[in-house]
N, C-alpha and C positions, 0 to 999 in steps of 0.2 A: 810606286809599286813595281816589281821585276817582272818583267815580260817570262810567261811561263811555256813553252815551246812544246812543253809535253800536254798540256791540255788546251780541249780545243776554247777558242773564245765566241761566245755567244752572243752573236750580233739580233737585232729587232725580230729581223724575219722568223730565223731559228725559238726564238724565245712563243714566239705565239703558237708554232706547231711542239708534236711531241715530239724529240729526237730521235728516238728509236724508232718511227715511221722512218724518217730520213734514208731514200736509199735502199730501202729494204728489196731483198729476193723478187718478192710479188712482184713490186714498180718494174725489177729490171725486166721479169720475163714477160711482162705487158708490152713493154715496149719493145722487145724484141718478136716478140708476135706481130706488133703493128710492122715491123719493118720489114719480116717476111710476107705477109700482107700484102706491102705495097712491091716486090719487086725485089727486093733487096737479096745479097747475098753475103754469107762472111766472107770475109780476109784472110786465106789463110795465110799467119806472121808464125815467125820466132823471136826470139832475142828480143829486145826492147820492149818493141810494140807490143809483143804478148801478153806483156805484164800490164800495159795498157789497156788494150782493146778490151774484148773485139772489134774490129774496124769492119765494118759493113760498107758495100758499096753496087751499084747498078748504072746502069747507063739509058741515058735517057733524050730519045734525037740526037743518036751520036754521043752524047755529052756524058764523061765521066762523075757522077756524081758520090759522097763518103757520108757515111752515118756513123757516129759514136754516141754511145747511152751514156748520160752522163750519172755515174757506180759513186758509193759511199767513198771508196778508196779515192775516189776521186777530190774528194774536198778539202778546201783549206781550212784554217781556223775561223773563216767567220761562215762555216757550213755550205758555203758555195763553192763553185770548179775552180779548183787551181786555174790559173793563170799561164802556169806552167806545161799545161794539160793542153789549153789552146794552143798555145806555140807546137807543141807535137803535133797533134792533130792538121793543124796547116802546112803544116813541114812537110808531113808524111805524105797528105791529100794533095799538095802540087808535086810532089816530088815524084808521084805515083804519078800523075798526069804527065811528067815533061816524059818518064820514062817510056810511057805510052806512045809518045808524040813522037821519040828519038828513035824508036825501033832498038835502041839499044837497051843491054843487062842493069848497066852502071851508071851511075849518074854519082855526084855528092853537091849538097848544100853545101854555097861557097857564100852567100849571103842571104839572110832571112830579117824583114821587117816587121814587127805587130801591133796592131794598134787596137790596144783594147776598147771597146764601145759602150759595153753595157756586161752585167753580171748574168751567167748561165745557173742554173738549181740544177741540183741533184735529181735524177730522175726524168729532166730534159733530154730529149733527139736531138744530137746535135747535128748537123748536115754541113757540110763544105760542097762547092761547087765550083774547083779552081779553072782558070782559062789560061789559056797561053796568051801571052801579049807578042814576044817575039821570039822567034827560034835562029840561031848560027850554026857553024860547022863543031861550034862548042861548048854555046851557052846557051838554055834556056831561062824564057823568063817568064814567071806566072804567079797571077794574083788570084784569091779567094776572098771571098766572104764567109762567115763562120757562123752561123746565124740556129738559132730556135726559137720554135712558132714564130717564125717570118719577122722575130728581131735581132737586127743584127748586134752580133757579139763582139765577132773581131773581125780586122781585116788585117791579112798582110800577102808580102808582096815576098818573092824569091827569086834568087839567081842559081840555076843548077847547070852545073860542069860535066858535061859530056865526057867520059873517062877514055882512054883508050883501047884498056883491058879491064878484066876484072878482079886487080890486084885492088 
């Protein structure tokens, strides 16, 4: 049988719920209430991540922390988060931290590692809480964990390039 790319495929979990819950308006603005709740604020993005986000984030003992609501748009064919959606979200969430750390505008991803751990749903918080491991005069390096309700999702690890300017 031919792999069909325009429709989604209906894996176990999906099959027992109704699809059309999946994702819906309500879930998102639930949990976008819990987040202001606790502390949180948006991100304001353009360009890429916009189409992403919203990317929520607080600081907590110091420590930069990221929220993303995991949206319908979000999903792959077997009605769970892209895969691909993690790796953004990591990228962006240490990338943001080294910028912080560097006092500088610019930075760029010059290597990123992901290691996926367990599956995220649609309508999960997802939270990063990346660290710096070591900073230079031109490279940062920093790890997260990618986790919702306190399971971890993914981990990975980056290498971000202190720019000179901001060409």
């Amino acid at each position: 049988m031919p792999l069909d790319y325009n429709r989604p495929a209906i894996d176990e979990m999906s099959a027992k719920q109704n699809i059309a819950e999946i994702g819906t308006p309500d879930m998102t603005d639930k949990a976008s209430e819990q987040l202001k709740a606790s502390g949180w604020t948006v991100v304001e993005a353009t360009g890429f991540i916009s189409l992403v986000g919203p990317l929520w984030q607080r600081v907590v003992n110091g420590e930069y922390e990221y929220a993303l609501v995991a949206q319908d748009k979000h999903h792959n064919r077997r009605g769970l988060v892209q895969g691909g959606l993690l790796m953004t979200f990591a990228d962006r969430s240490c990338g943001m931290t080294a910028r912080f750390v560097s006092g500088r505008p610019t930075l760029a991803t010059v290597q990123m590692d992901t290691h996926f751990v367990d599956s995220a749903k649609i309508g999960e918080i997802l939270v990063s809480r990346p660290r710096v491991i070591r900073s230079t005069r031109s490279l940062i390096f920093v790890t997260t964990e990618v986790s919702a309700d306190h399971r971890c999702i993914a981990m990975a690890n980056g290498v971000f390039k202190i720019l000179k300017n901001d060409a």
